[in-house]
C-alpha positions as a Python dict, from the first residue, in 0.01 Angstrom:
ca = {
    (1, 'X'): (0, 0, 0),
    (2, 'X'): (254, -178, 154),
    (3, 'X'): (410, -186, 458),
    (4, 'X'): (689, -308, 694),
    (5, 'X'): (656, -425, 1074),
    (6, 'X'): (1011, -463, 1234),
    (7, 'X'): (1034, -647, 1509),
    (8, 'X'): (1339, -523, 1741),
    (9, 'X'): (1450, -680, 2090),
    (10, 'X'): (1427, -456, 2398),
    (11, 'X'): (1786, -279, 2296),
    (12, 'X'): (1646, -181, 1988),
    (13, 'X'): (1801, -419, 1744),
    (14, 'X'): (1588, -572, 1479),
    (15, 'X'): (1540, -924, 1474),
    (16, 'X'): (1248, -987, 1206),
    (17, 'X'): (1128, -763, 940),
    (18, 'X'): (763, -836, 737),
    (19, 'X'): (678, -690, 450),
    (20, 'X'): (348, -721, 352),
    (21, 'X'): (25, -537, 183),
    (22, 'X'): (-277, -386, 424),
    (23, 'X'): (-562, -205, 349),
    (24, 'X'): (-457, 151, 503),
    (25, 'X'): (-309, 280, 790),
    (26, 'X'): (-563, 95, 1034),
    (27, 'X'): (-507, -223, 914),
    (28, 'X'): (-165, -239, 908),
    (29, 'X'): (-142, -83, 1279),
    (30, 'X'): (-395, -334, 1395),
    (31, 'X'): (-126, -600, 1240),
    (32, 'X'): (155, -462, 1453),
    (33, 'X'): (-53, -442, 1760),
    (34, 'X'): (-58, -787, 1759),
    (35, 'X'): (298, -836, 1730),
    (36, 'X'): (342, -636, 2024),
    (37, 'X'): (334, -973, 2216),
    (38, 'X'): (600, -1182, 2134),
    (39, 'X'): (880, -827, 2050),
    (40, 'X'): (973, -570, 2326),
    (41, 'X'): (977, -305, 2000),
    (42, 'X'): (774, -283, 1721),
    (43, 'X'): (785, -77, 1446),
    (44, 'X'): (519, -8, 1182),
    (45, 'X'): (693, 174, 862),
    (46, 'X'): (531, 329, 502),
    (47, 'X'): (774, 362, 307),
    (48, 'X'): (1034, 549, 467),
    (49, 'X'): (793, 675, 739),
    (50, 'X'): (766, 561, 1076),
    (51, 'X'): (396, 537, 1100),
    (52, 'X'): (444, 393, 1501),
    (53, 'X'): (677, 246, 1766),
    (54, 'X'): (518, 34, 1969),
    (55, 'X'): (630, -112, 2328),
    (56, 'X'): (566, -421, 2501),
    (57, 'X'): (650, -249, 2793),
    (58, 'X'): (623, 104, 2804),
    (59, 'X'): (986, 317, 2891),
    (60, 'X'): (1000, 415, 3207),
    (61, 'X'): (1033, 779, 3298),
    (62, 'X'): (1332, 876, 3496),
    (63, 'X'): (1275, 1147, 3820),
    (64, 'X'): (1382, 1475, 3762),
    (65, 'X'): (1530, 1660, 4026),
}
């Protein structure tokens, strides 16, 4: 199956897009993982699913009050 992983910068903009062939689900989230290093945003798709957004570093959550 194959896959994209979108690279975006921390405003959400996409600066690199991969296409490429994994396994399954696993291996292609494993993939993007990885990526998580060098991109504030990452973005694992199938298709036209969004199969995971991942953050470099995680959104903060604003104080309700």
């Amino acid at each position: 199956m194959s896959y994209s992983i979108c690279l975006l910068d921390a405003g959400g903009r996409t600066q690199h897009t991969a296409f490429a062939p994994y396994q399954d689900d696993a291996a292609a989230l494993a993939r993007a993982r990885a990526q998580v290093v060098d991109s504030a945003i990452v973005e694992l798709w199938k298709g036209d699913h969004l199969l995971a957004r991942l953050f470099r570093d995680p959104p903060r959550e604003e104080l309700v009050q």
